[in-house]
mmCIF file of the protein (N, C-alpha, C, O) and its ligand, coordinates in Angstrom:
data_MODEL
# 
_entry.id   MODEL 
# 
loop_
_entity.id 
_entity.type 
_entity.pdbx_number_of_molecules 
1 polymer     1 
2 non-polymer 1 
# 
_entity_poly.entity_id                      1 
_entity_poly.type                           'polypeptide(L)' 
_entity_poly.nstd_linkage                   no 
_entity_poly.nstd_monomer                   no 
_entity_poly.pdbx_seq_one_letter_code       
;(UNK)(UNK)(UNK)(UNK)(UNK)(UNK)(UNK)(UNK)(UNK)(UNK)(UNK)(UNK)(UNK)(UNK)(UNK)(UNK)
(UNK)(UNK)(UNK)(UNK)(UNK)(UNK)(UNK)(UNK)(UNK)(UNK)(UNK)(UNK)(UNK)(UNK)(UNK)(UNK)
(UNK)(UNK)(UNK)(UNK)(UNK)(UNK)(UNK)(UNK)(UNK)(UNK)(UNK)(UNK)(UNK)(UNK)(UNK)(UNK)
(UNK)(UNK)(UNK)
;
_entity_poly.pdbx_seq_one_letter_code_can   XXXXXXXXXXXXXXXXXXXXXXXXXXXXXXXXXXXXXXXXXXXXXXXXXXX 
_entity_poly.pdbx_strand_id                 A 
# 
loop_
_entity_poly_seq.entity_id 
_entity_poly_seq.num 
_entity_poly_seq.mon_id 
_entity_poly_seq.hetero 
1 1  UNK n 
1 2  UNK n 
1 3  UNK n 
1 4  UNK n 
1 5  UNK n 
1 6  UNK n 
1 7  UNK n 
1 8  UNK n 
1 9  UNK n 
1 10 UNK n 
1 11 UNK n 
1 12 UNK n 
1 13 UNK n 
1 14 UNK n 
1 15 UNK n 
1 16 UNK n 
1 17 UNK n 
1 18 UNK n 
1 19 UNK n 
1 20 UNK n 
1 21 UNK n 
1 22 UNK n 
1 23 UNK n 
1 24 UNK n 
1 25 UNK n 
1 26 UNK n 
1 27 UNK n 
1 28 UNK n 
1 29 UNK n 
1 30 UNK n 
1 31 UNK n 
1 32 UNK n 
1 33 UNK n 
1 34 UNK n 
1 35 UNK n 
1 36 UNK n 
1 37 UNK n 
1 38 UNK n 
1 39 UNK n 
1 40 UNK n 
1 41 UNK n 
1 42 UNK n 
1 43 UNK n 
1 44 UNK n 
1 45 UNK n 
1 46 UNK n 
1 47 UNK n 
1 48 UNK n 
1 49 UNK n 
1 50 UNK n 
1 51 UNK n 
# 
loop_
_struct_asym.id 
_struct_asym.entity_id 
A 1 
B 2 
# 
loop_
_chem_comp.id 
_chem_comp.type 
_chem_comp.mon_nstd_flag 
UNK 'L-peptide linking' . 
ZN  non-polymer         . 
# 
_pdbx_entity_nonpoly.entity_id   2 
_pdbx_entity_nonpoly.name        ? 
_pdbx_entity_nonpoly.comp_id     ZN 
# 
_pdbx_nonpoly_scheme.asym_id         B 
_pdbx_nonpoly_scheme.entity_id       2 
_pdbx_nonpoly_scheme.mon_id          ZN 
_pdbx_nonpoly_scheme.ndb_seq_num     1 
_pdbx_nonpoly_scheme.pdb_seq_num     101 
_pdbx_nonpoly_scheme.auth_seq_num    101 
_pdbx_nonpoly_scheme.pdb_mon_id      ZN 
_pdbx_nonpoly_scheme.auth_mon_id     ZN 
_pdbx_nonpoly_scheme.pdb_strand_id   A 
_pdbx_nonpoly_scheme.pdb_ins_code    . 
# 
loop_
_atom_site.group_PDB 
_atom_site.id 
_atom_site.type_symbol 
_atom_site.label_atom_id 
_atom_site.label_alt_id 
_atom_site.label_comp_id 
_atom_site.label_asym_id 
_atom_site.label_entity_id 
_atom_site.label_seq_id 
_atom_site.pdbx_PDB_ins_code 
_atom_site.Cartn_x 
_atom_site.Cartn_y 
_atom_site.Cartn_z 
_atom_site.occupancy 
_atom_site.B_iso_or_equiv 
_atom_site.pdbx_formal_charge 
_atom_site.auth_seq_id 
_atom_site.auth_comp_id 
_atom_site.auth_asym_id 
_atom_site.auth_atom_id 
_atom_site.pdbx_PDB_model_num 
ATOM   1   N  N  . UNK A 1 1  ? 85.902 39.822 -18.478 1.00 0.00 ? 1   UNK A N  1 
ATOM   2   C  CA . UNK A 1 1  ? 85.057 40.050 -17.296 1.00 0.00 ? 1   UNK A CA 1 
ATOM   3   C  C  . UNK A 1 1  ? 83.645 40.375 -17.750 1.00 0.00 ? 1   UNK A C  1 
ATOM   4   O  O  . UNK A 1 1  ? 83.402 41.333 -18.484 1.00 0.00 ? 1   UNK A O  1 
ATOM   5   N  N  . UNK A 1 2  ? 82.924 39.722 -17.386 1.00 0.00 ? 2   UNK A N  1 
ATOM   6   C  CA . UNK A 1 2  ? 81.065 39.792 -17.891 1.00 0.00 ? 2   UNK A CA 1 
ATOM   7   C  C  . UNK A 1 2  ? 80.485 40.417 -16.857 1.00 0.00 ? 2   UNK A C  1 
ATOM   8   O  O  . UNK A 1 2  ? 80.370 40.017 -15.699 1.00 0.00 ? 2   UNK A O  1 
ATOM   9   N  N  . UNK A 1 3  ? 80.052 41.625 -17.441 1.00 0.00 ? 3   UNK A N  1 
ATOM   10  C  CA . UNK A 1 3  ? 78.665 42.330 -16.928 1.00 0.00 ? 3   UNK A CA 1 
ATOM   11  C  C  . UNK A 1 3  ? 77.771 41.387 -16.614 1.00 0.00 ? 3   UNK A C  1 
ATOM   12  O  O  . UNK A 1 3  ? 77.411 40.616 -17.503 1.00 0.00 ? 3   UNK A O  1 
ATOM   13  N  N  . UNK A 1 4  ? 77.161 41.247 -15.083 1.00 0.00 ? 4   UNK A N  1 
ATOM   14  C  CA . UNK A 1 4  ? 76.269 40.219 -14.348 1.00 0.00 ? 4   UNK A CA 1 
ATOM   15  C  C  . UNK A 1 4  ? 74.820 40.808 -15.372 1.00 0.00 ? 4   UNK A C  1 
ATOM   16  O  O  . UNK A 1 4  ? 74.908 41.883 -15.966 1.00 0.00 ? 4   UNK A O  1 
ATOM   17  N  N  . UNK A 1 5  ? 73.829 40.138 -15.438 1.00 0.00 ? 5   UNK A N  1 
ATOM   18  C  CA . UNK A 1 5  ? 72.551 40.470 -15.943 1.00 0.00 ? 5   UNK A CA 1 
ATOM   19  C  C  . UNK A 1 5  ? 72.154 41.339 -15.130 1.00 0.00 ? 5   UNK A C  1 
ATOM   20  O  O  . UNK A 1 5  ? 72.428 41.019 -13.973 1.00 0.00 ? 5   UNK A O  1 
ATOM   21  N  N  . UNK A 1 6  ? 71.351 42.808 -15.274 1.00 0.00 ? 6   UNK A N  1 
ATOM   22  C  CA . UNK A 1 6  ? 70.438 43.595 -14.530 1.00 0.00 ? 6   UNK A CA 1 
ATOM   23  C  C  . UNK A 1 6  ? 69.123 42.826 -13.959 1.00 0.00 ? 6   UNK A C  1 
ATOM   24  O  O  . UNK A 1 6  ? 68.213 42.272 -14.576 1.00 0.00 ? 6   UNK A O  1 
ATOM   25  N  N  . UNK A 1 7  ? 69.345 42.988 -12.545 1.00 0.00 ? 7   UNK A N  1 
ATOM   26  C  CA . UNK A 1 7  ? 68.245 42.371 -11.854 1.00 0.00 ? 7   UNK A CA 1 
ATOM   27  C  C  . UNK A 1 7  ? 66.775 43.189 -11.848 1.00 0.00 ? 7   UNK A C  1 
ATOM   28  O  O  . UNK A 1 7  ? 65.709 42.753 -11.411 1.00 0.00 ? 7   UNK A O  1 
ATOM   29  N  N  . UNK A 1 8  ? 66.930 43.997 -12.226 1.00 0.00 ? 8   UNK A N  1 
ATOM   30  C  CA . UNK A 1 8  ? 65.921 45.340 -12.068 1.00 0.00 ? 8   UNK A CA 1 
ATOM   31  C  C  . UNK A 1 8  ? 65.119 45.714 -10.968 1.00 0.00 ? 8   UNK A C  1 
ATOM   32  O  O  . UNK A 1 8  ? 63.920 45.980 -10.881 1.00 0.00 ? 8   UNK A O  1 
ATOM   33  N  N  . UNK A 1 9  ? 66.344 45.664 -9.872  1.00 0.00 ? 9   UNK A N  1 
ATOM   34  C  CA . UNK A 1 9  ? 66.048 45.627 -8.200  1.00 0.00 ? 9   UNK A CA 1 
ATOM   35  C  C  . UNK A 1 9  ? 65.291 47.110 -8.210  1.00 0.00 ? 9   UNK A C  1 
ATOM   36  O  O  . UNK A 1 9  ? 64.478 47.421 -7.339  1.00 0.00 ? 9   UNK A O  1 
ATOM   37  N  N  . UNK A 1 10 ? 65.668 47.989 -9.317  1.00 0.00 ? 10  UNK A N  1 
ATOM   38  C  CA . UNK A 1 10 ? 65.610 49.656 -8.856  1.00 0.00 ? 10  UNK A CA 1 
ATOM   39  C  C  . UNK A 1 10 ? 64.356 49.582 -10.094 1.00 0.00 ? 10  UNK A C  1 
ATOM   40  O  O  . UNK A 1 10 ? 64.772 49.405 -11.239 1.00 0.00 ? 10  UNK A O  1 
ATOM   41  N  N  . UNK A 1 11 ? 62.911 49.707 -9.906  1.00 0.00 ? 11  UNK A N  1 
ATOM   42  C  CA . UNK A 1 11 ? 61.979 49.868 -11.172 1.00 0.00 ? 11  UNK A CA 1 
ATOM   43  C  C  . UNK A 1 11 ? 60.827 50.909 -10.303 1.00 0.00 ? 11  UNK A C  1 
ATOM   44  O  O  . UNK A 1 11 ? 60.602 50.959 -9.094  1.00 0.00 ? 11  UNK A O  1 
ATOM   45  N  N  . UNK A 1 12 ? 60.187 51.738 -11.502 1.00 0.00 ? 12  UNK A N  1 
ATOM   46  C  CA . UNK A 1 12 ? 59.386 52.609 -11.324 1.00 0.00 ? 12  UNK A CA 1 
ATOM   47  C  C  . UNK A 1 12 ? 58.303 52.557 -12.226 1.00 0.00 ? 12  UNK A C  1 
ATOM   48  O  O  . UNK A 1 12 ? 58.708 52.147 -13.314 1.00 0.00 ? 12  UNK A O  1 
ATOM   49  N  N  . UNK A 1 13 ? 56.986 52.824 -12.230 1.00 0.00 ? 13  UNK A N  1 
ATOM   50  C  CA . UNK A 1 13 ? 55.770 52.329 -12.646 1.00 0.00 ? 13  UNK A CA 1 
ATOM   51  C  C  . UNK A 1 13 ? 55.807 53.762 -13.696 1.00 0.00 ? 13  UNK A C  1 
ATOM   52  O  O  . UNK A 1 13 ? 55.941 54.856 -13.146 1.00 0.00 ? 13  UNK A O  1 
ATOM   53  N  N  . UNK A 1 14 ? 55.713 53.707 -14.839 1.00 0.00 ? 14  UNK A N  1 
ATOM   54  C  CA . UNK A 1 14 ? 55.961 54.545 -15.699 1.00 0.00 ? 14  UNK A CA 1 
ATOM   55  C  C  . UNK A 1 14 ? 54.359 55.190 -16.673 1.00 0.00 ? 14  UNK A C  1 
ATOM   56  O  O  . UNK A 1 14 ? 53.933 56.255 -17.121 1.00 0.00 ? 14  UNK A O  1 
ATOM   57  N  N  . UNK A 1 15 ? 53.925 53.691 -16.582 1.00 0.00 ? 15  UNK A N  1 
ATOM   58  C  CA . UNK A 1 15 ? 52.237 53.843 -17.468 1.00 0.00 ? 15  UNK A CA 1 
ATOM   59  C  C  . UNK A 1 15 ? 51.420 52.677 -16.974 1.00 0.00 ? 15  UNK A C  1 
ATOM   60  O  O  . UNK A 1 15 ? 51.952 51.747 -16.368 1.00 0.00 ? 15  UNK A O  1 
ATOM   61  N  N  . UNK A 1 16 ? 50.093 52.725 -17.238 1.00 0.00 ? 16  UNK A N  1 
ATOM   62  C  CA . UNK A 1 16 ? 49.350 51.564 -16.798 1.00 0.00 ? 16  UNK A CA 1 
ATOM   63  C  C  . UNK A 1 16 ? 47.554 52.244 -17.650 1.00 0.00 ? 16  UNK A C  1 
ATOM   64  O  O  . UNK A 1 16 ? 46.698 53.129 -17.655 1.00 0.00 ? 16  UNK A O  1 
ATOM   65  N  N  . UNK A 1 17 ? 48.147 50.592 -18.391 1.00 0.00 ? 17  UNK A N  1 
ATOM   66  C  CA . UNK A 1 17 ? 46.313 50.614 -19.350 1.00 0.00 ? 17  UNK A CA 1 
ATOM   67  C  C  . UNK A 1 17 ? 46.386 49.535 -19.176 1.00 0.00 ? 17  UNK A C  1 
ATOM   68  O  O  . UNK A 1 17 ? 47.311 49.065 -18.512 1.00 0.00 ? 17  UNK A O  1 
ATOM   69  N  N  . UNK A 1 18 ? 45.117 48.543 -19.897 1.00 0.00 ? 18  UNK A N  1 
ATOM   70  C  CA . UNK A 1 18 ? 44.273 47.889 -19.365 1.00 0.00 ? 18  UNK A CA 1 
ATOM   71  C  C  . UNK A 1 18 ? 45.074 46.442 -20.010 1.00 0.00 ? 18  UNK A C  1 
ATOM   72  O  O  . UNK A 1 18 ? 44.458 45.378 -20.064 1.00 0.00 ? 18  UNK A O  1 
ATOM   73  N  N  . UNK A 1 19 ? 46.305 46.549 -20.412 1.00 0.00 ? 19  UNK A N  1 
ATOM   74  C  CA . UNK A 1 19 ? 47.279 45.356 -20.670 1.00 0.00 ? 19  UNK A CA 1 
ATOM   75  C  C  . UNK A 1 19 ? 47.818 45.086 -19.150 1.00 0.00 ? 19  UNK A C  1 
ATOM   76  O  O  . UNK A 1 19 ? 48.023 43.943 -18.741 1.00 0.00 ? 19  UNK A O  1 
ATOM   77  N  N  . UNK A 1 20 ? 48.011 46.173 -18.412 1.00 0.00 ? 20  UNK A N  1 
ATOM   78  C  CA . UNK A 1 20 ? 48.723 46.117 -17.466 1.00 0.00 ? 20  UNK A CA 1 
ATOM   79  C  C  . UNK A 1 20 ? 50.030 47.295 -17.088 1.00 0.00 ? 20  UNK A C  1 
ATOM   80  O  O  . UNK A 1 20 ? 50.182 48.403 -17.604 1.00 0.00 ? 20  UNK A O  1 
ATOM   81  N  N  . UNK A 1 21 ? 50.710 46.770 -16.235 1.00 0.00 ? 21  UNK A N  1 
ATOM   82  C  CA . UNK A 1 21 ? 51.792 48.445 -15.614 1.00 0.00 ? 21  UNK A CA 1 
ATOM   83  C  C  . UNK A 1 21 ? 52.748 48.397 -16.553 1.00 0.00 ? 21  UNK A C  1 
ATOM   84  O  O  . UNK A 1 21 ? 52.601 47.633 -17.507 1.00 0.00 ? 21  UNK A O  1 
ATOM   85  N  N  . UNK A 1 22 ? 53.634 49.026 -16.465 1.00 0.00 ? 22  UNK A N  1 
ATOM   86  C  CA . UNK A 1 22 ? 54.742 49.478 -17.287 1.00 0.00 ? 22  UNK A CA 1 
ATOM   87  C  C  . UNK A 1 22 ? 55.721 49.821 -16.724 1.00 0.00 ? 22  UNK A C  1 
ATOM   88  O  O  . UNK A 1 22 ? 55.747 51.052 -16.729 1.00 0.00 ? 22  UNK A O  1 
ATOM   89  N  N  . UNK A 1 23 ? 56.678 49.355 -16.161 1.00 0.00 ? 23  UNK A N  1 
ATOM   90  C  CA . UNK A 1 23 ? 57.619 49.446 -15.344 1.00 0.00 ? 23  UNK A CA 1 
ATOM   91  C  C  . UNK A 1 23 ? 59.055 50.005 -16.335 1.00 0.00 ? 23  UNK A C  1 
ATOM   92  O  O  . UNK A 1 23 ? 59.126 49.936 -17.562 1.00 0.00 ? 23  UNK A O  1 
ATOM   93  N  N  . UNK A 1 24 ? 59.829 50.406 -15.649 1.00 0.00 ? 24  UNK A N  1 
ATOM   94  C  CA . UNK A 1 24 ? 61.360 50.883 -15.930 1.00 0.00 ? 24  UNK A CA 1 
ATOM   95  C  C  . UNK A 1 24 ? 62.059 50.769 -15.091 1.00 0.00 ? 24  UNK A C  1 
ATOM   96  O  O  . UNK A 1 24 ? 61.704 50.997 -13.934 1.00 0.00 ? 24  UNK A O  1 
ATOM   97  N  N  . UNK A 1 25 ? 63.372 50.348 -15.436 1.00 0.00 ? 25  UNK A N  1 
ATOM   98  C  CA . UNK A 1 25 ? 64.295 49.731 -14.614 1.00 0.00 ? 25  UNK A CA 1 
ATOM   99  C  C  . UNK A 1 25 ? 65.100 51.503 -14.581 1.00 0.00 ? 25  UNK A C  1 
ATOM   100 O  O  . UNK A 1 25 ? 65.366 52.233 -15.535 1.00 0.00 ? 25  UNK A O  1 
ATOM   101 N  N  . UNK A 1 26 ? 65.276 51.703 -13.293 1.00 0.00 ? 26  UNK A N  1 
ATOM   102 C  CA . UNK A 1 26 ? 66.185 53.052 -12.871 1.00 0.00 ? 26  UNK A CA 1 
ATOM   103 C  C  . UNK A 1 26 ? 68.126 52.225 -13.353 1.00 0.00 ? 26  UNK A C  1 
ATOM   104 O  O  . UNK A 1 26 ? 69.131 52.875 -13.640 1.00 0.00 ? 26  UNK A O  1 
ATOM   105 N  N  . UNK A 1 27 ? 68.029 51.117 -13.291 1.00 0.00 ? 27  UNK A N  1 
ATOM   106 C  CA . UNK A 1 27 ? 69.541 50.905 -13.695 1.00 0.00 ? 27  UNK A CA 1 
ATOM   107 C  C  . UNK A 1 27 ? 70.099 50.680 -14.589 1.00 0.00 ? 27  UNK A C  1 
ATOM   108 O  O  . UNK A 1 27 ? 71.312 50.783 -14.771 1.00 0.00 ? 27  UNK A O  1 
ATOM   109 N  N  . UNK A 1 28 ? 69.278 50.327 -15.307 1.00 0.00 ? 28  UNK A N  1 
ATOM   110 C  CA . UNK A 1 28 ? 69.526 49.989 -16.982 1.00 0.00 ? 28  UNK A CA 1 
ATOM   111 C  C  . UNK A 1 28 ? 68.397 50.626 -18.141 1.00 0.00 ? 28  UNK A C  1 
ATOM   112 O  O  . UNK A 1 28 ? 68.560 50.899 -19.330 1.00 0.00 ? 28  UNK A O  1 
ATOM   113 N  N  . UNK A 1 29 ? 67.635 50.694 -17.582 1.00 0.00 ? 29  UNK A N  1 
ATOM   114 C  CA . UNK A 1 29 ? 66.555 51.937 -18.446 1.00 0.00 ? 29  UNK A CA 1 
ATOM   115 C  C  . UNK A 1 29 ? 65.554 50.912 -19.492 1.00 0.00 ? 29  UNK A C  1 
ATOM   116 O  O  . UNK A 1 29 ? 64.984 51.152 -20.556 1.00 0.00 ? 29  UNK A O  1 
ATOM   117 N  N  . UNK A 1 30 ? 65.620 50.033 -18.884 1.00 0.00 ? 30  UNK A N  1 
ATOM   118 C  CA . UNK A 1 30 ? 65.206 48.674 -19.568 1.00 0.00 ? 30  UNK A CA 1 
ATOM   119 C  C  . UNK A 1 30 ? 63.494 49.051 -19.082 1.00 0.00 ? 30  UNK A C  1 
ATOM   120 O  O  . UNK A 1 30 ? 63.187 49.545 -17.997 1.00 0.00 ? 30  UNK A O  1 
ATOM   121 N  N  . UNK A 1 31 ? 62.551 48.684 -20.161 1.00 0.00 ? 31  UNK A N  1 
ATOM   122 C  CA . UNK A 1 31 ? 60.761 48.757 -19.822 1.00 0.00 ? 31  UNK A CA 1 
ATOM   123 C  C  . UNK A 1 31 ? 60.479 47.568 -20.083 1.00 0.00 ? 31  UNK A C  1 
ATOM   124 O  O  . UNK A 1 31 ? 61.081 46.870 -20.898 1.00 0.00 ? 31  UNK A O  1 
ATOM   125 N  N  . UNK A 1 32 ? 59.651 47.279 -19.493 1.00 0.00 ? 32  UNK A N  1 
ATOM   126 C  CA . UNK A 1 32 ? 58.884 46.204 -19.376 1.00 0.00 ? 32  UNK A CA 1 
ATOM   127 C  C  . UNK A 1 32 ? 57.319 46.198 -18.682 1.00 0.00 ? 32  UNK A C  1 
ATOM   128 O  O  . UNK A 1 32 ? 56.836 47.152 -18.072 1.00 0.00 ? 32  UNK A O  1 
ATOM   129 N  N  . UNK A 1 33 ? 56.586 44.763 -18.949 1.00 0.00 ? 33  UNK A N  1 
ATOM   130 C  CA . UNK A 1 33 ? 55.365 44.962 -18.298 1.00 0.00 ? 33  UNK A CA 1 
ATOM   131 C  C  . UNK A 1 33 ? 55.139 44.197 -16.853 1.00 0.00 ? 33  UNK A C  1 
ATOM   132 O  O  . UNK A 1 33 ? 55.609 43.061 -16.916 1.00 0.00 ? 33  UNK A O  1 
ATOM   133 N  N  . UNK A 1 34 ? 54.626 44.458 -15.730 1.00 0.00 ? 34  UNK A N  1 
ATOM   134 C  CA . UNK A 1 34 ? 54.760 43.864 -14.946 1.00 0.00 ? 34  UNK A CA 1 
ATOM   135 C  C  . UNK A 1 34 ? 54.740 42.373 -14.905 1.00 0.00 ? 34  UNK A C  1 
ATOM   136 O  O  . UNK A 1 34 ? 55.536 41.677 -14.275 1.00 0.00 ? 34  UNK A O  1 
ATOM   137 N  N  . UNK A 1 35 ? 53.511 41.856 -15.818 1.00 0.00 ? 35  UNK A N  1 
ATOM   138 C  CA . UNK A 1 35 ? 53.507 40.486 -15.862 1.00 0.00 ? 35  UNK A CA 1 
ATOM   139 C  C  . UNK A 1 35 ? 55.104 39.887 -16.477 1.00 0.00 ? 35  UNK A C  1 
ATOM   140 O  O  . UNK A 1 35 ? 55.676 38.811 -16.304 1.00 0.00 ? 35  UNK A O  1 
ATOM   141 N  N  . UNK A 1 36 ? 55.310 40.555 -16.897 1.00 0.00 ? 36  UNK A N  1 
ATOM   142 C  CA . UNK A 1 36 ? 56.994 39.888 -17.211 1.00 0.00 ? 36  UNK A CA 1 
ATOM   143 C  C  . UNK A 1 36 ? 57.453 39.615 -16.242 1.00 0.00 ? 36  UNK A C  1 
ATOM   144 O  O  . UNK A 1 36 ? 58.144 38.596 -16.208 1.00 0.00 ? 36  UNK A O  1 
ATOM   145 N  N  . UNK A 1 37 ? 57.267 40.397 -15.060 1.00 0.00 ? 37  UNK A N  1 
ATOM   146 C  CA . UNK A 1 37 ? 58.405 40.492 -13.820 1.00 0.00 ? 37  UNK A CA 1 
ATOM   147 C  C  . UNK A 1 37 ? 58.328 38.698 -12.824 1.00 0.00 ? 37  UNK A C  1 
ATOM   148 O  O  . UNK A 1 37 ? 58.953 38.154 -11.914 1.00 0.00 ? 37  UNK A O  1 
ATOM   149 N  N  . UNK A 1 38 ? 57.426 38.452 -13.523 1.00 0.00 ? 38  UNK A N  1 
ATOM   150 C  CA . UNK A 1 38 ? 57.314 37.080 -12.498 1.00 0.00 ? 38  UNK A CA 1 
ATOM   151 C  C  . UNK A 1 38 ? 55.596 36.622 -12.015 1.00 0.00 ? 38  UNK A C  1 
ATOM   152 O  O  . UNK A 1 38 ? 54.657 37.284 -12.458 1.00 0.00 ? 38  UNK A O  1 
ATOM   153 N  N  . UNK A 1 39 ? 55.449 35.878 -11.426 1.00 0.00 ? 39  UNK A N  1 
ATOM   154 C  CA . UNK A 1 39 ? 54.247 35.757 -10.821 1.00 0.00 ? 39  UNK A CA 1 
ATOM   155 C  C  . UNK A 1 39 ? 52.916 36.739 -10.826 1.00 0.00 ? 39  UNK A C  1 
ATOM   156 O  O  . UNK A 1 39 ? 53.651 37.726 -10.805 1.00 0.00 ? 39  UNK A O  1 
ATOM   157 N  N  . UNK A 1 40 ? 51.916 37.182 -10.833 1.00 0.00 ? 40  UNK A N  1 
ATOM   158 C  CA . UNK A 1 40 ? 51.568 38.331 -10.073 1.00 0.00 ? 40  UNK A CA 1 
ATOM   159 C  C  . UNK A 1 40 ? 51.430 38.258 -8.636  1.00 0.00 ? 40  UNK A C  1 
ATOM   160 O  O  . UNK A 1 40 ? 50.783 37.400 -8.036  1.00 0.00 ? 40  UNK A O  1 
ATOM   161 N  N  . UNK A 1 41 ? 52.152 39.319 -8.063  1.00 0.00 ? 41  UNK A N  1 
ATOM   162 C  CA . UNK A 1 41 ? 52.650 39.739 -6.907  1.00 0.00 ? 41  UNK A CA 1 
ATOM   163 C  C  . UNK A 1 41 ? 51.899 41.253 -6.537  1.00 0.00 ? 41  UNK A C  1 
ATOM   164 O  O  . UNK A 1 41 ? 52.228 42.405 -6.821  1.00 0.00 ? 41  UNK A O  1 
ATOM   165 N  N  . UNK A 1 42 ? 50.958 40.798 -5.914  1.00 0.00 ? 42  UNK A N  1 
ATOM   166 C  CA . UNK A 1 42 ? 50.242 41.898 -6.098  1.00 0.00 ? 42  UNK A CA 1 
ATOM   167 C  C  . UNK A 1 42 ? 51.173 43.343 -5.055  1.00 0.00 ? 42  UNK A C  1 
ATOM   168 O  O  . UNK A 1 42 ? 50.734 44.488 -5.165  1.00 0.00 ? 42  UNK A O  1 
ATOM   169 N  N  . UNK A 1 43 ? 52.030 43.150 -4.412  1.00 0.00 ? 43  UNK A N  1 
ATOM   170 C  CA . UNK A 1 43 ? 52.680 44.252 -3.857  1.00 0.00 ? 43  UNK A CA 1 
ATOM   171 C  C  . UNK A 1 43 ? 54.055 43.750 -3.908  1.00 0.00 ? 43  UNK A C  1 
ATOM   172 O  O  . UNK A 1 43 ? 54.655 43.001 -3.137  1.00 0.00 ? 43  UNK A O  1 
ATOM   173 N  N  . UNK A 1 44 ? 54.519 44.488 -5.286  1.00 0.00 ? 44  UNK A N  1 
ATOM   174 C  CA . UNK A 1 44 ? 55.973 44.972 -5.751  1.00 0.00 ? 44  UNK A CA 1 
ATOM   175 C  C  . UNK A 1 44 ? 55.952 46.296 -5.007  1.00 0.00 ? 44  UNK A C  1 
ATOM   176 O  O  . UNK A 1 44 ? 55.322 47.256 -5.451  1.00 0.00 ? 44  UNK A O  1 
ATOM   177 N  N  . UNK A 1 45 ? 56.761 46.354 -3.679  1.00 0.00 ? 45  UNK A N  1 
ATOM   178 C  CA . UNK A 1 45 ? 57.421 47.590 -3.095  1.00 0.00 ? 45  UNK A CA 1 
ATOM   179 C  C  . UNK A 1 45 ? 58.834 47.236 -3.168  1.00 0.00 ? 45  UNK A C  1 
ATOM   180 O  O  . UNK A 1 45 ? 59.410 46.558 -2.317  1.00 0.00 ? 45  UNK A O  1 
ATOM   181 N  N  . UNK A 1 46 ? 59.242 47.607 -3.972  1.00 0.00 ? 46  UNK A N  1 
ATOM   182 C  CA . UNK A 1 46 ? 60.892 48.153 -4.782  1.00 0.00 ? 46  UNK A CA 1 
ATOM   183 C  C  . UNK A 1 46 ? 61.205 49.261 -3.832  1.00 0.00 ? 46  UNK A C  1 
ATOM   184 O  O  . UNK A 1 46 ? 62.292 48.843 -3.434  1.00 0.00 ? 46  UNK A O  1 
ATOM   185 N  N  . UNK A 1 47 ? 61.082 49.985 -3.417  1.00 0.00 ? 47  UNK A N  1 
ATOM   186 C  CA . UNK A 1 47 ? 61.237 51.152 -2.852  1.00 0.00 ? 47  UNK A CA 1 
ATOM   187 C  C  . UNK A 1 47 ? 62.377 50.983 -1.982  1.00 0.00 ? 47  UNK A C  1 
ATOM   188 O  O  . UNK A 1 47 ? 62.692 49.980 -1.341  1.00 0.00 ? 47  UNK A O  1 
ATOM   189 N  N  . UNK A 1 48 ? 63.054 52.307 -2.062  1.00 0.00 ? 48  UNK A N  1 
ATOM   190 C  CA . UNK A 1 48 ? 64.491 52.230 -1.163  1.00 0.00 ? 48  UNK A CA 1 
ATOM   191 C  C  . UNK A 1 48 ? 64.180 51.784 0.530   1.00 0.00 ? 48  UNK A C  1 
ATOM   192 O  O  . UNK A 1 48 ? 63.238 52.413 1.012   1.00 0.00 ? 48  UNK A O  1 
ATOM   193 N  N  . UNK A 1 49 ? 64.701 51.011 1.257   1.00 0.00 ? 49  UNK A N  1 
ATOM   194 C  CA . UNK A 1 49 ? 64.465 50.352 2.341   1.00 0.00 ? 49  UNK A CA 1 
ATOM   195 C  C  . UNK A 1 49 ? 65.822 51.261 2.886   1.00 0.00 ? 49  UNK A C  1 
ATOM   196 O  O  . UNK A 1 49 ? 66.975 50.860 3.046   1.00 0.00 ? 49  UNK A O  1 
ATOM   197 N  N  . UNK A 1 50 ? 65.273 52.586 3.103   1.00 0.00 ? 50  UNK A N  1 
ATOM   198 C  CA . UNK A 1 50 ? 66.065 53.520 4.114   1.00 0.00 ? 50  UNK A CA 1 
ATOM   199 C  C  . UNK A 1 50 ? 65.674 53.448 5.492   1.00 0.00 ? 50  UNK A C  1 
ATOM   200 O  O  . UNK A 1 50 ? 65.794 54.458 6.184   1.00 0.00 ? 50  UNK A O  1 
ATOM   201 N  N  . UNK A 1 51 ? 65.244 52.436 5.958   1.00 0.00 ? 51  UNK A N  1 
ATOM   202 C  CA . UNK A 1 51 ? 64.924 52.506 7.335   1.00 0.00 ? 51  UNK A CA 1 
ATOM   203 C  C  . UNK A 1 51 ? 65.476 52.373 8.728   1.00 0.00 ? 51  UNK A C  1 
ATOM   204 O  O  . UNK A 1 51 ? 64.742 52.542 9.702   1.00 0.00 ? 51  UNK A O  1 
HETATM 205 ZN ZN . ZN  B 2 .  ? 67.504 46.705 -15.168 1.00 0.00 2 101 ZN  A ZN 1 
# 
């Protein structure tokens, strides 16, 4: 049974210099830079959709 890949639906902005943000995945603890994440998208709201 295979562990699906972490989507890194759950990320939090951790640092930001002049490379760019620094994101962390809350589910796997995985960092990365935003431009990794895809496109630039200038509004990544990840945020829990408790509404
Ligand atoms: Zn992840």
């Amino acid at each position: 049974m295979l562990t699906p890949p972490c989507e890194h639906t759950h990320t939090i902005l951790i640092a930001k210099d002049e490379q760019g943000e620094h994101l962390e995945c809350l589910d796997c603890g995985e960092i990365f830079d935003v431009a990794e994440r895809g496109p630039a998208s200038p509004g990544f709201n990840e945020t829990l959709s408790d509404a």
